[in-house]
C-alpha positions as CSV (number, residue, x, y, z in Angstrom):
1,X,24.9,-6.7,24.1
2,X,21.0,-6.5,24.5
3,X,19.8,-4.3,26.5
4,X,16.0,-2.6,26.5
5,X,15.5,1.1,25.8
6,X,12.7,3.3,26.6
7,X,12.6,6.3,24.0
8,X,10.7,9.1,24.7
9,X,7.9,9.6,22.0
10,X,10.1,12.3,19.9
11,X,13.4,10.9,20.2
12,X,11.8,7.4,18.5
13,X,10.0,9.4,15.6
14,X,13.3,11.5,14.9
15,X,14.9,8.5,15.3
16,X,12.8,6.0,13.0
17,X,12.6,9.3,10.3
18,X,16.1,9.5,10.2
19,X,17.0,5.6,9.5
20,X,14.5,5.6,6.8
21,X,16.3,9.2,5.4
22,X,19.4,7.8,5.5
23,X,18.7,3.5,4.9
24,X,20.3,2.5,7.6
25,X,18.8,0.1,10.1
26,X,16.8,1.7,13.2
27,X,19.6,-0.2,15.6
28,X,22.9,1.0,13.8
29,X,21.5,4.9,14.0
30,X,20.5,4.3,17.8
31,X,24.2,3.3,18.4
32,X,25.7,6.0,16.1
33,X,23.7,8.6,18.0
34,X,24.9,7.3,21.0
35,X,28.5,7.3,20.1
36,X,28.4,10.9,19.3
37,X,26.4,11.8,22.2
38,X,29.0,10.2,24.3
39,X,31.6,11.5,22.1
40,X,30.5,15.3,22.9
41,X,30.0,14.7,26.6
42,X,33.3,12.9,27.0
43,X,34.9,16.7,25.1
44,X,35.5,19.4,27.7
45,X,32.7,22.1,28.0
46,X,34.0,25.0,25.9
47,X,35.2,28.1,28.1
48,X,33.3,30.8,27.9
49,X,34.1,33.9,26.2
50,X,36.2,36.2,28.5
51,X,34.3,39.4,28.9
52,X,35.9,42.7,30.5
53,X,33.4,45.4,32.1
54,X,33.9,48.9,30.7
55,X,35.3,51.7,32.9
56,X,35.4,55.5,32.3
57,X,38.7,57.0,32.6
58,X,37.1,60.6,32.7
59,X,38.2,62.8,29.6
60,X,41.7,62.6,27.7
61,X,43.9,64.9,29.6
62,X,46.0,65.4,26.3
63,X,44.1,67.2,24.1
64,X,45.5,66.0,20.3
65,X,46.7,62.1,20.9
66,X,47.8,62.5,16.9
67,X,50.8,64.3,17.7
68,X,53.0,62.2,19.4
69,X,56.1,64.1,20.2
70,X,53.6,66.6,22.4
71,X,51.6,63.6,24.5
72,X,55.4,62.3,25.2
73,X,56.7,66.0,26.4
74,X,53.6,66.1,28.4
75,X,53.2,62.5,29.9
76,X,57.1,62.5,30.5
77,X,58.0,66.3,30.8
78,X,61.8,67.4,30.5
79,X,63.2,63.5,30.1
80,X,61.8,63.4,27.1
81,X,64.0,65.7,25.7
């Protein structure tokens, strides 16, 4: 198909640099750009990264967390026994 094209001034000169970088005729690059152009917009938009807001919990009511058997008698009190 024939169609015109009007290139904006940078888009012809990276174009034109690149078919002479890489030998390839300035109408197969064109359409090879275009293809991957349409290639990423036709891909959905990646998801943002989920972010989570810090919140302060105040200070650790237990006051060693490396003693395990003592944060579960205190968090659970006689059950844990």
């Amino acid at each position: 198909m024939r169609t015109t094209l009007t290139l904006d001034d940078d888009v012809a000169i990276l174009l034109k640099r690149l078919s002479e970088e890489r030998q390839v005729s300035f109408k197969t690059l064109v359409n090879e750009a275009l293809r991957e152009g349409l290639r990423q917009l036709e891909a959905p938009a990646p998801q943002p990264a989920f972010r989570t807001e810090p919140v302060s919990l105040g200070r650790c009511l237990v006051g060693n967390l490396d003693d395990i058997a003592e944060v579960l008698a205190l968090a659970e009190g006689d059950a844990f026994r």
